[in-house]
C-alpha positions, 0 to 999 in steps of 0.5 A: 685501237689500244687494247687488253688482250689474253695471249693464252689461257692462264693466270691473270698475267697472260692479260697483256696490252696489244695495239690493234687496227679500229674494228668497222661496224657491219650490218646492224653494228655500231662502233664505240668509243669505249669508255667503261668496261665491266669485268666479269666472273665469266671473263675469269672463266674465259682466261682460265680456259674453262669453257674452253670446251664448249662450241663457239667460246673464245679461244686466245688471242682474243680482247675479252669484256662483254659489256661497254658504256661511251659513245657511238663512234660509227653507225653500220649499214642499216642502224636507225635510233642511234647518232654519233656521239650518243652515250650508250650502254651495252648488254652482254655481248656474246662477241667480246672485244670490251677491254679497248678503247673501241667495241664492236656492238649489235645496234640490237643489244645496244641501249641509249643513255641520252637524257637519263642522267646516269652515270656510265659507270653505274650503267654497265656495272648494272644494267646488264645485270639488271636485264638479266634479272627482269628476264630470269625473273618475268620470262623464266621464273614467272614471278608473281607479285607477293612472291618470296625471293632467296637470293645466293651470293648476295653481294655479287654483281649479278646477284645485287641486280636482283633486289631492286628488280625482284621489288619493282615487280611486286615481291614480298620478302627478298631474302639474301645470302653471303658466305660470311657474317663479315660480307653481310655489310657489303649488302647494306646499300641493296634492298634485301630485308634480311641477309643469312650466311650461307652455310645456316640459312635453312635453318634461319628461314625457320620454315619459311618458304621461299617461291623463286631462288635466285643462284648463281652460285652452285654446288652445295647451296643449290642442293640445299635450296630445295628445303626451302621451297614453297610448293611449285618453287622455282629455282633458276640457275643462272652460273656456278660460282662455287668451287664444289661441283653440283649434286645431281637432283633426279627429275623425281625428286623435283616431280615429288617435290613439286620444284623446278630448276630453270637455267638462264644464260642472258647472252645466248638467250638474247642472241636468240631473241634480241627484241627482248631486250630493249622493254627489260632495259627500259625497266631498268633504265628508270630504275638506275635513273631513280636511284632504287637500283645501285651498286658498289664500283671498283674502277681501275685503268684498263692497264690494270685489267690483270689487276682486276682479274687478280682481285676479281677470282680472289672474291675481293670485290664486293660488287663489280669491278669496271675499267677506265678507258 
């Protein structure tokens, strides 16, 4: 198989083609023809070697990408539900290997797009987002219907999964914010009902509480985040984007402030439980299909995979951005 691989933590340009043996499904696997990857900020983090650290991450050589879309190629020992040549979509893989034209997958966090008319493209752009956001939001933030959302980093790919996800189970108000006044046309085509920037939006709430915040950002919106919960807020943390580091919260100030911060990482937490991820997918799935869940797509060749890094960590990208394989 053909493939982008990252010979060594650095910059964008140790993302070099390699030619490597086509892996074979194991026990619970399937094998995929690959015809889309989405290129993630976290793929960014895994070049760069920041998590580098941390237990079980990838260190070089190693083909990054998380999330596929194509066809099955090859069922391993003891998959049902799937046949070959089935489109399929993947969720956030903890074993990588998305940049190349085949990708290993957990049959588990495997879903079909037989019959659901959505375009592969949009499937892995979004659909892993999407789970990711039905799970944060029933499972960690326990959102109830006429809740309030605040959304930071609006116009990011995960981020923009939130809107659509958050209405479908019954939120009021979906309230974004963006860096700058300019970005906020980027949410144009996303189901917020207002989009603040993010240095004024405190004071453009104007007292109005919000009952979840959604951020994946970090760092100086965190902080600031807390001056706009309702009583028993939620505040889930889902990455740190900024370049700014956190400032610690004490567990008094949330006790006095009667707030939680709940953190979710979808790939451990689904490698932890994966029957939770089929009934979010299904969510989702009829969402996409509907079209009330969208997003704006960069495509670029896989050979472009430096490319896309490049434009990727520069916050060119209003949305994601997907490889043709």
């Amino acid at each position: 198989m053909h493939a982008m691989t990252i010979s060594e933590f650095g910059g964008p340009q140790v993302l070099v083609p390699v030619d490597l043996p086509d892996p074979k499904p194991g026990a619970g696997q399937i094998s995929i023809d690959t015809s889309h990857a989405a290129v993630g900020l976290v793929d960014v983090f895994f070049r760069r070697g920041d998590l580098a650290d941390r237990p079980g991450f990838p260190r070089p050589p190693f083909v990054p990408g998380l999330e596929v879309a194509g066809t099955v190629r090859e069922l391993g020992e003891g998959v049902t539900g799937f046949q070959v040549g089935e489109p399929v979509v993947t969720l956030s893989q903890m074993s990588l290997g998305g940049y190349a034209t085949v990708t290993l997958a957990e049959a588990a966090m495997t879903v079909s797009l037989k019959g659901s008319g959505v375009d592969p493209a949009q499937a892995v752009a979004v659909l892993p987002n999407a789970v990711t956001a039905h799970l944060a939001l029933t499972r960690v933030a326990h959102l109830r219907e006429g809740e309030s959302v605040l959304v930071h980093g609006a116009a990011g790919g995960l981020a923009a999964a939130f809107p659509a996800v958050a209405r479908s189970l019954g939120a009021s108000r979906i309230t974004g914010t963006v860096t700058a006044q300019a970005r906020i046309a980027d949410t144009a085509h996303l189901d917020y009902d207002e989009v603040l920037t993010s240095d004024r939006f405190v004071a453009a709430l104007d007292g109005r509480p919000v009952d979840v915040v959604v951020d994946p950002v970090g760092g100086e919106v965190r902080t600031a985040s807390l001056d706009v919960l309702a009583p028993l807020g939620r505040i889930l943390l889902l990455g740190h984007a900024a370049r700014t580091p956190d400032t610690p919260v004490t567990g008094d100030e949330l006790w006095g402030r009667n707030a939680g911060m709940l953190g979710f990482a979808v790939g451990p937490y689904l490698q932890a439980d994966p029957s939770a991820a089929q009934p979010a997918a299904a969510h989702v799935i009829a969402l996409l299909a509907d079209g009330r869940l969208t997003q704006r797509i960069d495509e670029l060749p896989l050979a472009e995979a430096a490319e896309a890094h490049r434009r990727l960590e520069a916050r060119e990208v209003p949305g994601r951005i997907v490889l043709t394989i």
